[in-house]
N, C-alpha and C positions, 0 to 999 in steps of 0.2 A: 774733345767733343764726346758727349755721351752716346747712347746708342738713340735713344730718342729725339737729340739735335740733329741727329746726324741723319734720321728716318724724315725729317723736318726739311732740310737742306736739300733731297731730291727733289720733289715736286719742282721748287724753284729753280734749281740745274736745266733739269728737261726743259722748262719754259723760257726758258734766257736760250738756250740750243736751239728748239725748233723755231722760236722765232729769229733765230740768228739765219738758220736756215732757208728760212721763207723771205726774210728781205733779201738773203742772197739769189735767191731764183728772180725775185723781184727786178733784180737791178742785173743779172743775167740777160734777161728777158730785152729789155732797156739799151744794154746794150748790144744784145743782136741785132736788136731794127737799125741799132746807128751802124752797127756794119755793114747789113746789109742794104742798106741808103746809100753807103759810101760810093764815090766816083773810084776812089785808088786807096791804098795803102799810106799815101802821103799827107792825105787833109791829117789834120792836129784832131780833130774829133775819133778820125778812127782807129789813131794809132792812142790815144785817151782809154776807149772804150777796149781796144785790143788790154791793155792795161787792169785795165779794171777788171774784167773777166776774167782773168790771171789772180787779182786778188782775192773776189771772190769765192773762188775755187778752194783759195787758202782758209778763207774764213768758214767754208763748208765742211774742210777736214776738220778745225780745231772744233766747231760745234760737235762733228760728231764722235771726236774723241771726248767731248763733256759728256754727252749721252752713253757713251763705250763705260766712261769713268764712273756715272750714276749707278748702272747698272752693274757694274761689278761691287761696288758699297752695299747696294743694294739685295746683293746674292750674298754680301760677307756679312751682312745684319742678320738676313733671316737664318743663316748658316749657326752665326753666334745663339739666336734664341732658339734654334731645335734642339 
């Protein structure tokens, strides 16, 4: 990859990241209320949404290790052209 595909290929990162981000808050959110609705820890909904919140969390780290990953490209580009 050249240095100008490669200058090319952020924008697109960060925008796949933060919105990976924001439907994670998204569906966070979603599933607080179904816990906090919840009667017990046993309905199949809350132990669902317990779940999901867990993945979540997963998909919030690997975005922001895309944005971590943009931005160091990003510092080794303009590093290359000074």
């Amino acid at each position: 990859m050249n240095n100008l595909s490669a200058i090319g290929a952020i924008p697109g990162a960060m925008q796949s990241a933060t919105g990976a981000m924001n439907r994670s808050v998204k569906s966070l959110e979603k599933d607080a209320n179904v816990i906090a609705r919840s009667s017990g820890l046993e309905a199949r909904e809350t132990v669902g949404a317990l779940v999901d919140s867990r993945q979540q969390v997963l998909y919030t780290q690997a975005a922001a290790k895309i944005v971590k990953a943009s931005d160091e490209m990003l510092q080794s580009i303009i590093d290359i052209r000074a």
